[in-house]
N, CA, C and O of each residue as an XYZ file, in Angstrom:
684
protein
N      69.299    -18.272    -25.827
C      68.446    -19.167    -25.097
C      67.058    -18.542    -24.863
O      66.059    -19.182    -25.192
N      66.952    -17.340    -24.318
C      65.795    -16.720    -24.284
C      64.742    -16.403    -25.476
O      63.532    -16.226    -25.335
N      65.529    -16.370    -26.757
C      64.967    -15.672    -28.436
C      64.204    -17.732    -28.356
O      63.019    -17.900    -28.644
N      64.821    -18.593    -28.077
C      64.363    -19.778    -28.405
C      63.059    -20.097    -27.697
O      62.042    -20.594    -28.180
N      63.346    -19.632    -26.205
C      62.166    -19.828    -25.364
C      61.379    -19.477    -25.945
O      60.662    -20.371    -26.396
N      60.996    -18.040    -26.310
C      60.065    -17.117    -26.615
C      59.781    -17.569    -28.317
O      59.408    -16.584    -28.954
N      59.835    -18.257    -28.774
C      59.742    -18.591    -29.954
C      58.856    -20.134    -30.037
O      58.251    -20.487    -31.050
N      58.929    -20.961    -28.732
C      58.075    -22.096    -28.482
C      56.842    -21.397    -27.713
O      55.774    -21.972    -27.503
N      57.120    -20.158    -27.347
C      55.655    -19.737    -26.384
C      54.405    -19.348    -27.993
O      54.236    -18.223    -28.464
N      53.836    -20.449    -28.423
C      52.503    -19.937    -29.526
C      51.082    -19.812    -29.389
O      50.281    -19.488    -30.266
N      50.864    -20.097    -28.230
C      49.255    -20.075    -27.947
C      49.119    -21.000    -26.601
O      50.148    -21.427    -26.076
N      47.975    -21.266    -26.114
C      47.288    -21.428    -25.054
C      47.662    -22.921    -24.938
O      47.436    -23.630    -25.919
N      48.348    -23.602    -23.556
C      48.310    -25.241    -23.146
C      46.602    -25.331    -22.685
O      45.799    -24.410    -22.536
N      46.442    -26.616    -22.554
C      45.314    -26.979    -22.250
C      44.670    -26.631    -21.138
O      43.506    -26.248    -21.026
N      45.850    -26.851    -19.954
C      45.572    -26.101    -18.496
C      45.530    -25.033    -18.522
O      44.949    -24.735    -17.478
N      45.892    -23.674    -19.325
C      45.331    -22.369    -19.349
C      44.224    -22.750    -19.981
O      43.308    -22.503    -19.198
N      43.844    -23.157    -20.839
C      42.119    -22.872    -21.391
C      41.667    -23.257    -20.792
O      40.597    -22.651    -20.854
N      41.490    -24.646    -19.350
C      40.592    -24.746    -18.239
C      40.523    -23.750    -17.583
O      39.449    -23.202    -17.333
N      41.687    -23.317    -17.171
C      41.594    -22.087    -16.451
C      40.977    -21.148    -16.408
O      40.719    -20.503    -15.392
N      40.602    -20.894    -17.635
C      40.131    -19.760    -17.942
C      38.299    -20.164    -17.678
O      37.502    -19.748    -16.837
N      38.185    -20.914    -18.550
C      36.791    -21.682    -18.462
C      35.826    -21.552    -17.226
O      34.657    -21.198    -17.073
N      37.058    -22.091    -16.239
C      36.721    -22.330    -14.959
C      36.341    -20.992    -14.338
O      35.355    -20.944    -13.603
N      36.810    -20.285    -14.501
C      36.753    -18.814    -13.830
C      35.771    -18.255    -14.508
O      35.082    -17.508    -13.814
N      35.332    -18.380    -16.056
C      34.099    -18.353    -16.214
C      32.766    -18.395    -16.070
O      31.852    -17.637    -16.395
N      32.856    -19.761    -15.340
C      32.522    -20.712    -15.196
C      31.292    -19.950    -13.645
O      30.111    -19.707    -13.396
N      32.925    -19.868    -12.933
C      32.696    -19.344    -11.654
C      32.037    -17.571    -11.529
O      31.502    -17.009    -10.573
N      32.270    -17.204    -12.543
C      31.668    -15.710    -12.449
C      30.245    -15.655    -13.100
O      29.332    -14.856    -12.894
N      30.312    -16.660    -13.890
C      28.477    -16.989    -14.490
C      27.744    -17.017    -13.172
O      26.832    -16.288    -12.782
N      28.390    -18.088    -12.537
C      27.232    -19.069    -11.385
C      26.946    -17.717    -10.521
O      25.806    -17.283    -10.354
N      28.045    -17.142    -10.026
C      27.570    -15.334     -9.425
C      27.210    -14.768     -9.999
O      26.179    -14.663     -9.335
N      26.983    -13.971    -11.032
C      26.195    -12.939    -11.813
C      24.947    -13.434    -11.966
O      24.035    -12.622    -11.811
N      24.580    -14.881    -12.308
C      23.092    -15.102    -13.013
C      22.178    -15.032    -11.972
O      21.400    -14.082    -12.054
N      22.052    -15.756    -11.029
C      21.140    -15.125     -9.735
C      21.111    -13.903     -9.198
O      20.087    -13.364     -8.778
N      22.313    -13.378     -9.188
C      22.239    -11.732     -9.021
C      21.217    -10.939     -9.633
O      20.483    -10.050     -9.202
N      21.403    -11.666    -11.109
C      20.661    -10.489    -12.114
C      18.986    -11.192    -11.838
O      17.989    -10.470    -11.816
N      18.953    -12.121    -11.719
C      17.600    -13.054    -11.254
C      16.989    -12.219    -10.638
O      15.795    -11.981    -10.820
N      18.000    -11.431     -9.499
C      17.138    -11.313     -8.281
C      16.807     -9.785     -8.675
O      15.745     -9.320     -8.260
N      17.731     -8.917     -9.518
C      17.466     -7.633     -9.958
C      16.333     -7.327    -10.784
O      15.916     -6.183    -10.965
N      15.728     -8.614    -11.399
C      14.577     -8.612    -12.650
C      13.375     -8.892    -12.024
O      12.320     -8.440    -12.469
N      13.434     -9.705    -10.877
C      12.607     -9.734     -9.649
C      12.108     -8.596     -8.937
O      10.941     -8.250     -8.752
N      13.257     -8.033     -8.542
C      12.623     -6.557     -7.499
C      11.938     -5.815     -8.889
O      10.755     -5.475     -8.871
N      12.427     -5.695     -9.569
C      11.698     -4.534    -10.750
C       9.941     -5.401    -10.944
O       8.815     -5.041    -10.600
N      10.153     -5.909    -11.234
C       8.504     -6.301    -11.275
C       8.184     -6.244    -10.099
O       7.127     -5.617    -10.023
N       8.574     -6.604     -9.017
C       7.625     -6.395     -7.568
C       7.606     -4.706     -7.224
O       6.832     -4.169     -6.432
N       8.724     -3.982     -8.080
C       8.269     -2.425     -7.894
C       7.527     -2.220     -8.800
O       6.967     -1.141     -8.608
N       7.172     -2.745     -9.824
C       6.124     -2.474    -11.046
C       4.590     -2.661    -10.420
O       3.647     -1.883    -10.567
N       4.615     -4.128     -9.557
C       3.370     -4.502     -9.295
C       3.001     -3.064     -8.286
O       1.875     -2.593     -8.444
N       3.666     -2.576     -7.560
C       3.763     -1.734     -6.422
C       3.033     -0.608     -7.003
O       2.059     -0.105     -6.443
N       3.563     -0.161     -8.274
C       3.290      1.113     -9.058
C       2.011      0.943     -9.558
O       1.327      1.894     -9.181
N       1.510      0.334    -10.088
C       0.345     -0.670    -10.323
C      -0.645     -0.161     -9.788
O      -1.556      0.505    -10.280
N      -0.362     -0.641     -8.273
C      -1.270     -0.511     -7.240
C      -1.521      1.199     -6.721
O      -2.473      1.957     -6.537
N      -0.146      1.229     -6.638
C      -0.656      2.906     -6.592
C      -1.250      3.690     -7.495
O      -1.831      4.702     -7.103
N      -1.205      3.324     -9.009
C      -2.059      3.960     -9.731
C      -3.383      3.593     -9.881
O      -4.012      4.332    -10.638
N      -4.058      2.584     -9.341
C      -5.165      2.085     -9.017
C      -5.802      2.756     -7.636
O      -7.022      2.865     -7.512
N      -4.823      3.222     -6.551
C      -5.707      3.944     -5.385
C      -5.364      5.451     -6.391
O      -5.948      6.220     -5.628
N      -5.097      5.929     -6.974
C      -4.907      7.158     -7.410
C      -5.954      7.638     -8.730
O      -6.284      8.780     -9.049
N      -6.284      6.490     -9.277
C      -7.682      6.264    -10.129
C      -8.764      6.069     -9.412
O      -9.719      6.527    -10.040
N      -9.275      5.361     -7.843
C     -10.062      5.756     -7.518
C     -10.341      6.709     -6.747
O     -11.498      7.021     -6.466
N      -9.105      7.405     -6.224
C      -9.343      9.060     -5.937
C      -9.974      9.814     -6.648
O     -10.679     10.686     -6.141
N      -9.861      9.642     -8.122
C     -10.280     10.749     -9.184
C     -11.689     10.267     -9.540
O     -12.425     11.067    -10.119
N     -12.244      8.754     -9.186
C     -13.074      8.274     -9.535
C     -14.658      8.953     -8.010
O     -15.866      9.181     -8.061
N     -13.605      8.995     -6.966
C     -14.405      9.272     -5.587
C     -15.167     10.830     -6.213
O     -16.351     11.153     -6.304
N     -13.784     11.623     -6.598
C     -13.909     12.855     -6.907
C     -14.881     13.340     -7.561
O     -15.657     14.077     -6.952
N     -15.106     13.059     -8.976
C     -15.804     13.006     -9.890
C     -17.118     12.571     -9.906
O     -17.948     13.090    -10.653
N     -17.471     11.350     -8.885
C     -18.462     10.627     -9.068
C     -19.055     10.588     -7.532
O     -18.896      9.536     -6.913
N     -19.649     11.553     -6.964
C     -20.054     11.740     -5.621
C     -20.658     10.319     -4.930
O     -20.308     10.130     -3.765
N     -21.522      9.322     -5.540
C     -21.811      8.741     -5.326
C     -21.115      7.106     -5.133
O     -21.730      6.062     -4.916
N     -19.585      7.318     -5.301
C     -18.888      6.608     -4.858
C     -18.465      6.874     -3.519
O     -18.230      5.930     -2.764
N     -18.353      7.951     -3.179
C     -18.176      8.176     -1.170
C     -19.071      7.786     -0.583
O     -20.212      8.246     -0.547
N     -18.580      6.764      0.014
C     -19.276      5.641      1.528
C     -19.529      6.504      2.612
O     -18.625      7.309      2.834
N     -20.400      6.546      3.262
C     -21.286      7.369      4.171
C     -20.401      7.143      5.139
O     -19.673      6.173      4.926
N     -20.210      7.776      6.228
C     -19.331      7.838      7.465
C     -19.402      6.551      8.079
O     -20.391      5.832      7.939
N     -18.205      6.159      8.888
C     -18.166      4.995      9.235
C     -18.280      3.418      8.452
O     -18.362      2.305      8.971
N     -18.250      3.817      7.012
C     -18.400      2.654      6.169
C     -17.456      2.461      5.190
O     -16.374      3.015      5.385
N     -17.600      1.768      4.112
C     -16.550      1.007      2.909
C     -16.828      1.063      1.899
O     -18.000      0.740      1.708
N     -16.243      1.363      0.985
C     -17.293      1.009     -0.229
C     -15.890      0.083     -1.117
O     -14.744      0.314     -0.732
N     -16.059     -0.670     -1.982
C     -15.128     -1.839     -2.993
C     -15.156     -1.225     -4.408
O     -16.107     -1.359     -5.178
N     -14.316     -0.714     -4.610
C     -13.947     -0.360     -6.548
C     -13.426     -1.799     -7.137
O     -12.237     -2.073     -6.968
N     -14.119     -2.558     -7.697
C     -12.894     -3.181     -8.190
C     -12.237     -2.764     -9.491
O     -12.905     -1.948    -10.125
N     -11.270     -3.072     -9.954
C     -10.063     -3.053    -11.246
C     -11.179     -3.004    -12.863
O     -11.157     -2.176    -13.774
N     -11.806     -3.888    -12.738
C     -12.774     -3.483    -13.901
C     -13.694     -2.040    -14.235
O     -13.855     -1.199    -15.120
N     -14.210     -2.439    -12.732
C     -15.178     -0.669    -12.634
C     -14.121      0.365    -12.838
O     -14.591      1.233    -13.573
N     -12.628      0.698    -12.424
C     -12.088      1.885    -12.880
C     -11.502      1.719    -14.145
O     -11.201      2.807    -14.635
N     -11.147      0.448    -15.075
C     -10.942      0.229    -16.624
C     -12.281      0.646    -17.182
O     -12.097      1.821    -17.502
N     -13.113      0.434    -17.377
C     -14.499      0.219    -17.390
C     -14.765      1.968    -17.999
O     -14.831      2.378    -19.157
N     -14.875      2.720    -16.673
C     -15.190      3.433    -16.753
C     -14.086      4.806    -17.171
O     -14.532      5.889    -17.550
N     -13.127      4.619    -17.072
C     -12.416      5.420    -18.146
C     -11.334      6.157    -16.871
O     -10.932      7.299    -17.094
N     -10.965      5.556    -15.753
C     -10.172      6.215    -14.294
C      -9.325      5.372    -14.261
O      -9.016      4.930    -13.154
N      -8.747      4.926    -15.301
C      -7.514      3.872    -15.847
C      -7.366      3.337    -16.868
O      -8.227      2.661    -17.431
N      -5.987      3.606    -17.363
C      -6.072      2.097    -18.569
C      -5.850      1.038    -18.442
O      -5.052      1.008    -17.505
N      -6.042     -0.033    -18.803
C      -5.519     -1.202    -18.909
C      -4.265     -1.431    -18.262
O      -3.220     -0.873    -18.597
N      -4.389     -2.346    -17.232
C      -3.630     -2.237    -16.584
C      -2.418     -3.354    -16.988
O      -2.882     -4.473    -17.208
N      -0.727     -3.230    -17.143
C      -0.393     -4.025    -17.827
C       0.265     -4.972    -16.740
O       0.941     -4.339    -15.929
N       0.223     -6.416    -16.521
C       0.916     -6.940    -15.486
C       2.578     -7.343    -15.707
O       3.029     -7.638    -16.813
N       3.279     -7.306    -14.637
C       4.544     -7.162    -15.157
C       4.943     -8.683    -15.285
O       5.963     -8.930    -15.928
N       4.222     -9.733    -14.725
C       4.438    -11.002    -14.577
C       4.202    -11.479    -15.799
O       4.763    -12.552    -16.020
N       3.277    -10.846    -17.049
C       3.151    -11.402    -18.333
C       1.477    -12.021    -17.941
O       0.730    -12.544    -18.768
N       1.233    -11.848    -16.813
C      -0.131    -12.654    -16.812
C      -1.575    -11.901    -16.766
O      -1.616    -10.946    -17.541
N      -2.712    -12.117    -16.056
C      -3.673    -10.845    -16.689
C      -4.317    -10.782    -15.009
O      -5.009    -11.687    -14.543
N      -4.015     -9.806    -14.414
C      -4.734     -9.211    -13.191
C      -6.170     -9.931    -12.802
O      -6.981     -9.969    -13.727
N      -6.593    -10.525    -11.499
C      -8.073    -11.067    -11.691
C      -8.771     -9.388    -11.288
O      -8.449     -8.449    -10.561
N      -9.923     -9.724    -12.279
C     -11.183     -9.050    -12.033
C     -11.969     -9.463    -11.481
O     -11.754    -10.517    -10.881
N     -13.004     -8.965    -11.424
C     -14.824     -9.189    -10.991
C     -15.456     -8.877    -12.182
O     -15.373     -7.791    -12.756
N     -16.293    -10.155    -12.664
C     -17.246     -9.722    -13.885
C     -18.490     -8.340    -13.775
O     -18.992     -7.750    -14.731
N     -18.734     -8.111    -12.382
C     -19.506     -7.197    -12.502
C     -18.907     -5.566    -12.095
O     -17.986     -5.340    -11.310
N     -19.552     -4.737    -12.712
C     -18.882     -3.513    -13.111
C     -19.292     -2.377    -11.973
O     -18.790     -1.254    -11.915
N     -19.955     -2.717    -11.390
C     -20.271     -1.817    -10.036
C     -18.954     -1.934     -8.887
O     -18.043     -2.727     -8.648
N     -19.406     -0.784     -8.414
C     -18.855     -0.703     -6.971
C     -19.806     -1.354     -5.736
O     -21.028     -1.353     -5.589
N     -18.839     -1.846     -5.009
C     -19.945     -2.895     -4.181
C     -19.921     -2.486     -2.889
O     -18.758     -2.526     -2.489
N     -20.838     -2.027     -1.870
C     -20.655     -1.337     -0.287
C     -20.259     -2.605      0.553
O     -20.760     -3.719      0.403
N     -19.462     -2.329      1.296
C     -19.390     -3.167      2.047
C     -20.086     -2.441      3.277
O     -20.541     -1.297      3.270
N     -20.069     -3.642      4.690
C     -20.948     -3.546      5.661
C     -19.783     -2.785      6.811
O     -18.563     -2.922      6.905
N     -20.616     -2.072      7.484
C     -19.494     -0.809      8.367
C     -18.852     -1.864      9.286
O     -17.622     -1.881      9.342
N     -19.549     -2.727      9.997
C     -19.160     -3.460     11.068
C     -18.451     -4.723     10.765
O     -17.621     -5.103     11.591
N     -18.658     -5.436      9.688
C     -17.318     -6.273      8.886
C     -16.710     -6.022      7.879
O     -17.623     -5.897      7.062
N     -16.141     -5.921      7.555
C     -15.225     -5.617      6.800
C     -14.698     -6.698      6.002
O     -13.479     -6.834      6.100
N     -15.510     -7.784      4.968
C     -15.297     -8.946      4.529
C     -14.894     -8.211      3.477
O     -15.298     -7.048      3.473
N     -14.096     -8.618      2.431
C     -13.007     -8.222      1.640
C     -13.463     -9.298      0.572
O     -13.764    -10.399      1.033
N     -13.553     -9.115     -0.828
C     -13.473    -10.287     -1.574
C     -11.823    -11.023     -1.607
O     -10.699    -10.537     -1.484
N     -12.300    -12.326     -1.820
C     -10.765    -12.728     -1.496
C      -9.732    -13.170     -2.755
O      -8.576    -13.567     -2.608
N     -10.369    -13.018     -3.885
C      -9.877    -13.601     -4.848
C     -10.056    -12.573     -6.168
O     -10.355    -13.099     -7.240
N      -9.904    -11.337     -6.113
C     -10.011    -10.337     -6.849
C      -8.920     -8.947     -6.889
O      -8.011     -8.919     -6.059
N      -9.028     -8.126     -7.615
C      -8.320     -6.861     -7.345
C      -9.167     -5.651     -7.294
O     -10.094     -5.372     -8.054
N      -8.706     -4.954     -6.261
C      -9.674     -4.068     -6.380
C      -9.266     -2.542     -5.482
O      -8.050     -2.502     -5.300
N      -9.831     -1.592     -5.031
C      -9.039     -0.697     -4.175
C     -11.092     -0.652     -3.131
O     -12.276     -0.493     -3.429
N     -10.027     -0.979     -1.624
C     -11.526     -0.419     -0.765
C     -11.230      1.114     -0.030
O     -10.178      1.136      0.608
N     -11.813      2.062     -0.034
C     -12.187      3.119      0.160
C     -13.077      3.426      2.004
O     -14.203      3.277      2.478
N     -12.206      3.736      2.312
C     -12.844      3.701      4.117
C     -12.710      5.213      4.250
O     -11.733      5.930      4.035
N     -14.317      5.606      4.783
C     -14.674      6.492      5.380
C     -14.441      6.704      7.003
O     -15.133      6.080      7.807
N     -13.706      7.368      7.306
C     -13.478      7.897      9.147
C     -13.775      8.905      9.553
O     -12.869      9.513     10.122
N     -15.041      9.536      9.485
C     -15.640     10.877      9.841
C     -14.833     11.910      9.085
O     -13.962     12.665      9.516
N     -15.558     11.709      7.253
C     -15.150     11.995      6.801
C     -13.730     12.098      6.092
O     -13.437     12.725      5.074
N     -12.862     11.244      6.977
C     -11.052     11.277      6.605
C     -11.358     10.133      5.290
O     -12.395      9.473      5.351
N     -10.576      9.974      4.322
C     -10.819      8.905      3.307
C      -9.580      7.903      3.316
O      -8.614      8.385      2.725
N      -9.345      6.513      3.886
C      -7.805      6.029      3.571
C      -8.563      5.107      2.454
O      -9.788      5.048      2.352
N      -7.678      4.433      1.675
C      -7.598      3.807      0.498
C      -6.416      2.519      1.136
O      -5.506      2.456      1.963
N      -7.107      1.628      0.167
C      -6.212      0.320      0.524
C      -6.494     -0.534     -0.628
O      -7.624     -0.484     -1.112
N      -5.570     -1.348     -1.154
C      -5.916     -1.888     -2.661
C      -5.155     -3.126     -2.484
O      -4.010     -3.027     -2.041
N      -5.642     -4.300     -2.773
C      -5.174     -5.641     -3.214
C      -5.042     -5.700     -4.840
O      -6.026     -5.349     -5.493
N      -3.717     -6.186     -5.603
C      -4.061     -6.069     -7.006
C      -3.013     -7.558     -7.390
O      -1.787     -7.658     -7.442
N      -4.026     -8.506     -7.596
C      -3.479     -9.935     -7.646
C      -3.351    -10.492     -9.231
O      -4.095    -10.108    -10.133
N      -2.263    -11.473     -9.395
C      -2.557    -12.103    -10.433
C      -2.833    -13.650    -10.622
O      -4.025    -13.655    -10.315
N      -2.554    -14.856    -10.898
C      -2.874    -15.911    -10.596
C      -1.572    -16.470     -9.749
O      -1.675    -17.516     -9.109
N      -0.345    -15.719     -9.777
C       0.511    -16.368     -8.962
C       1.094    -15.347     -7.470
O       1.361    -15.731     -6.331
N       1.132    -14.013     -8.052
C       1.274    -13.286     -6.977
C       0.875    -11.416     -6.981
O       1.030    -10.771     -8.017
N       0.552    -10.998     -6.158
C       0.510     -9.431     -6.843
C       0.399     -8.579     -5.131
O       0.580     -9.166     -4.064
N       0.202     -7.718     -5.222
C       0.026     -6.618     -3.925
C      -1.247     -7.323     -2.891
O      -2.461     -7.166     -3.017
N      -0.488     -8.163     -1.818
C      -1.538     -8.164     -0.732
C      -0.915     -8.467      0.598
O       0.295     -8.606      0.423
N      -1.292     -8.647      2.029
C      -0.714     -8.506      2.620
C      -0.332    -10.540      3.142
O      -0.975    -11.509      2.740
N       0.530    -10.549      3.822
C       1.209    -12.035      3.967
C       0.590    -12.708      5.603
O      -0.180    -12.299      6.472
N       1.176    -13.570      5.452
C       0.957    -14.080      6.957
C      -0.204    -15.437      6.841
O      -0.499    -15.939      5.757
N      -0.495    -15.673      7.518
C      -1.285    -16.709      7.549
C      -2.810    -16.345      7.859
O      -2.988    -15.179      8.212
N      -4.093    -17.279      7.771
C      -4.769    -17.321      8.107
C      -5.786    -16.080      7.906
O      -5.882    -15.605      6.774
N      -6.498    -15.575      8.898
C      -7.705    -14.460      8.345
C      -6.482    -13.398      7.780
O      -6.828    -12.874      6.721
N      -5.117    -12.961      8.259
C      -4.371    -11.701      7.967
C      -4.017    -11.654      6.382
O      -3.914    -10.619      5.724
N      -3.842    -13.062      5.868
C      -3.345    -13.265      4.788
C      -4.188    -12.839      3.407
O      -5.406    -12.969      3.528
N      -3.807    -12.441      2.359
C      -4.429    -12.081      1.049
C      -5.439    -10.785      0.966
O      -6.260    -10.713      0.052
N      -5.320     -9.675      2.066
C      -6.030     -8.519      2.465
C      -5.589     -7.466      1.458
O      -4.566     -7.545      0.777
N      -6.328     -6.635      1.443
C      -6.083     -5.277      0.977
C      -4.346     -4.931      2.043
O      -3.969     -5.463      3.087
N      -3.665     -3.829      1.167
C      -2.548     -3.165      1.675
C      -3.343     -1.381      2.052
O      -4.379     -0.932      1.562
N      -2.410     -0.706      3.056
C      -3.069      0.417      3.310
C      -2.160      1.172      2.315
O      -1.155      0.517      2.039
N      -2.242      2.432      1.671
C      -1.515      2.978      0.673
C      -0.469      3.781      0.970
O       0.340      4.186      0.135
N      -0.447      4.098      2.454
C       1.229      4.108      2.844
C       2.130      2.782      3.343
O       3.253      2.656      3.831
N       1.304      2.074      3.053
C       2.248      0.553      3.077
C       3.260     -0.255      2.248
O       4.237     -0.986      2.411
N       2.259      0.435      0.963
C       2.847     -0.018     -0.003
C       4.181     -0.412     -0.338
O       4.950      0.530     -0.144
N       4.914     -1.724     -0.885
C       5.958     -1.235     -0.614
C       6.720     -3.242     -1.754
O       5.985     -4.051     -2.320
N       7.672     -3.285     -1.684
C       7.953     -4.272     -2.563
C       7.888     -5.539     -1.501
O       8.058     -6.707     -1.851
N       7.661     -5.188     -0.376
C       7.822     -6.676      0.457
C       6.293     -7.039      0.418
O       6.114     -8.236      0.644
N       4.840     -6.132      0.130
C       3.699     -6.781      0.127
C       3.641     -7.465     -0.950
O       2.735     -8.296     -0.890
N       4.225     -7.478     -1.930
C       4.204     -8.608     -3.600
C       4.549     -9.641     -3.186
O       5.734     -9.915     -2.996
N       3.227    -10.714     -2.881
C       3.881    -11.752     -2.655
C       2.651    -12.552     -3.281
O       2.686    -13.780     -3.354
Protein backbone atom coordinates (compact mmCIF):
# COMPACT_ATOMS: atom_id res chain seq x y z
CA UNK A 1 0.00 0.00 0.00
CA UNK A 2 2.69 2.41 0.81
CA UNK A 3 5.18 1.36 -2.62
CA UNK A 4 1.59 2.46 -4.40
CA UNK A 5 1.19 5.68 -2.52
CA UNK A 6 4.62 6.72 -3.20
CA UNK A 7 4.42 5.87 -6.76
CA UNK A 8 1.22 8.43 -7.41
CA UNK A 9 3.36 11.16 -5.46
CA UNK A 10 5.02 12.78 -9.26
CA UNK A 11 5.28 16.38 -9.00
CA UNK A 12 3.67 19.50 -7.68
CA UNK A 13 -0.67 19.84 -7.21
CA UNK A 14 -1.72 23.15 -8.09
CA UNK A 15 -2.17 24.30 -4.43
CA UNK A 16 1.55 23.68 -3.77
CA UNK A 17 2.61 25.85 -6.77
CA UNK A 18 0.33 28.74 -5.29
CA UNK A 19 1.91 28.20 -2.38
CA UNK A 20 4.90 28.62 -3.21
CA UNK A 21 4.22 31.69 -5.50
CA UNK A 22 2.54 33.24 -2.76
CA UNK A 23 5.38 33.20 -0.39
CA UNK A 24 7.27 34.59 -3.12
CA UNK A 25 5.23 36.74 -3.68
CA UNK A 26 5.31 37.82 -0.04
CA UNK A 27 9.15 37.96 0.38
CA UNK A 28 9.49 40.20 -2.91
CA UNK A 29 6.96 42.85 -1.46
CA UNK A 30 9.65 42.83 1.81
CA UNK A 31 12.95 42.81 0.25
CA UNK A 32 12.21 45.43 -2.63
CA UNK A 33 11.68 48.51 -0.45
CA UNK A 34 14.25 47.35 1.85
CA UNK A 35 16.78 47.38 -0.83
CA UNK A 36 15.01 50.84 -2.09
CA UNK A 37 15.78 52.22 1.01
CA UNK A 38 19.56 50.77 1.12
CA UNK A 39 20.30 52.44 -2.51
CA UNK A 40 18.88 55.57 -1.01
CA UNK A 41 21.08 56.00 2.10
CA UNK A 42 24.20 55.27 -0.20
CA UNK A 43 23.62 58.19 -2.38
CA UNK A 44 22.61 60.48 0.49
CA UNK A 45 26.15 59.24 1.98
CA UNK A 46 27.68 59.93 -1.44
CA UNK A 47 26.03 63.40 -1.62
CA UNK A 48 27.54 63.83 2.07
CA UNK A 49 31.08 62.83 0.77
CA UNK A 50 30.66 65.23 -1.97
CA UNK A 51 30.27 67.90 0.22
CA UNK A 52 33.01 67.15 2.32
CA UNK A 53 35.34 67.03 -0.41
CA UNK A 54 34.25 70.38 -1.54
CA UNK A 55 34.94 72.08 2.14
CA UNK A 56 38.29 70.12 1.92
CA UNK A 57 39.08 71.67 -1.66
CA UNK A 58 38.45 74.94 -0.38
CA UNK A 59 40.76 74.48 2.51
CA UNK A 60 43.57 73.81 0.08
CA UNK A 61 42.19 76.53 -2.10
CA UNK A 62 42.22 79.18 1.26
CA UNK A 63 45.76 77.73 1.70
CA UNK A 64 47.35 78.24 -1.42
CA UNK A 65 45.64 81.29 -2.51
CA UNK A 66 46.00 83.97 0.38
CA UNK A 67 43.66 86.07 -1.11
CA UNK A 68 40.78 83.89 -0.61
CA UNK A 69 40.85 84.52 3.41
CA UNK A 70 38.00 86.93 4.38
CA UNK A 71 39.28 89.58 6.69
CA UNK A 72 38.14 89.07 10.34
CA UNK A 73 34.68 89.09 11.12
CA UNK A 74 33.58 88.39 7.48
CA UNK A 75 32.61 85.62 4.62
CA UNK A 76 33.80 85.04 1.68
CA UNK A 77 31.49 82.35 -1.12
CA UNK A 78 33.63 79.66 -3.21
CA UNK A 79 31.30 78.42 -5.40
CA UNK A 80 31.61 74.61 -7.06
CA UNK A 81 32.79 76.06 -10.39
CA UNK A 82 35.60 78.38 -8.97
CA UNK A 83 37.16 75.14 -7.18
CA UNK A 84 36.52 72.82 -10.68
CA UNK A 85 37.72 75.74 -12.49
CA UNK A 86 40.63 76.19 -10.90
CA UNK A 87 42.12 72.86 -10.42
CA UNK A 88 41.03 72.26 -6.07
CA UNK A 89 38.66 69.54 -7.47
CA UNK A 90 37.51 67.38 -10.05
CA UNK A 91 34.47 67.17 -11.46
CA UNK A 92 32.28 66.53 -9.26
CA UNK A 93 30.17 63.33 -9.99
CA UNK A 94 26.43 63.47 -8.70
CA UNK A 95 25.14 60.34 -7.34
CA UNK A 96 21.49 61.17 -8.38
CA UNK A 97 22.66 60.89 -12.19
CA UNK A 98 21.93 64.64 -12.43
CA UNK A 99 24.50 67.66 -12.76
CA UNK A 100 25.17 69.81 -9.45
CA UNK A 101 23.92 73.68 -9.96
CA UNK A 102 26.71 76.10 -10.47
CA UNK A 103 27.24 79.84 -10.80
CA UNK A 104 28.32 80.94 -14.28
CA UNK A 105 30.80 83.21 -12.83
CA UNK A 106 34.17 81.92 -11.70
CA UNK A 107 35.12 84.19 -8.83
CA UNK A 108 34.79 83.98 -5.30
CA UNK A 109 32.21 86.38 -4.11
CA UNK A 110 32.59 88.37 -0.38
CA UNK A 111 29.85 88.40 1.32
CA UNK A 112 28.79 91.31 3.78
CA UNK A 113 30.04 90.72 7.65
CA UNK A 114 26.68 91.85 9.04
CA UNK A 115 24.31 89.67 6.65
CA UNK A 116 25.00 86.85 5.79
CA UNK A 117 22.70 86.45 2.50
CA UNK A 118 23.65 83.12 1.04
CA UNK A 119 22.91 82.53 -2.69
CA UNK A 120 19.93 80.43 -2.71
CA UNK A 121 19.95 78.39 -5.66
CA UNK A 122 23.58 77.28 -6.14
CA UNK A 123 26.44 75.09 -4.65
CA UNK A 124 29.05 76.34 -3.15
CA UNK A 125 31.25 76.20 0.28
CA UNK A 126 31.10 79.78 2.52
CA UNK A 127 34.21 80.29 4.50
CA UNK A 128 33.67 82.39 7.92
CA UNK A 129 36.31 84.19 9.52
CA UNK A 130 36.07 84.43 13.70
CA UNK A 131 39.15 86.27 14.77
CA UNK A 132 40.99 84.46 12.75
CA UNK A 133 39.29 80.76 13.63
CA UNK A 134 38.11 79.54 9.93
CA UNK A 135 34.59 77.30 9.99
CA UNK A 136 33.48 76.17 6.54
CA UNK A 137 29.93 75.38 5.64
CA UNK A 138 28.84 74.13 2.12
CA UNK A 139 25.40 73.73 0.40
CA UNK A 140 25.90 71.26 -2.67
CA UNK A 141 22.43 70.99 -4.55
CA UNK A 142 21.08 69.32 -7.51
CA UNK A 143 17.76 70.05 -9.25
CA UNK A 144 15.91 67.69 -6.93
CA UNK A 145 17.88 67.39 -3.77
CA UNK A 146 21.55 67.63 -2.38
CA UNK A 147 23.32 68.86 1.09
CA UNK A 148 21.34 71.76 2.72
CA UNK A 149 19.75 72.40 5.74
CA UNK A 150 15.59 71.67 6.12
CA UNK A 151 12.86 73.36 7.81
CA UNK A 152 10.89 75.98 6.56
CA UNK A 153 11.10 79.44 5.67
CA UNK A 154 14.43 81.82 6.06
CA UNK A 155 16.15 78.28 7.90
CA UNK A 156 15.45 76.29 4.88
CA UNK A 157 18.00 75.61 1.78
CA UNK A 158 21.23 77.16 3.88
CA UNK A 159 24.66 76.19 3.86
CA UNK A 160 25.40 72.98 6.44
CA UNK A 161 28.28 73.64 9.09
CA UNK A 162 31.02 70.83 8.33
CA UNK A 163 30.62 69.07 11.53
CA UNK A 164 27.04 68.70 10.66
CA UNK A 165 27.32 67.00 7.97
CA UNK A 166 25.57 64.10 7.97
CA UNK A 167 22.88 61.91 5.74
CA UNK A 168 19.77 63.56 7.35
CA UNK A 169 20.90 67.18 5.69
CA UNK A 170 20.28 65.47 1.93
CA UNK A 171 17.21 66.55 1.40
Amino acid sequence: MLKRWLKNERGLTLIELLAVIVILGIIAAIAIPAIGGLIDNSKKDAHVANAQQMINAAKIAVTSDKSLLPPKGQSLYINLKYLEDNGYLETVKDPDGLEYKNLEANTPTPAASASLTEPSNDSYVVIINNNNKLTYKVKLVNSSRGVQTGGTGEAAGKAVAEDQLSRQNVR
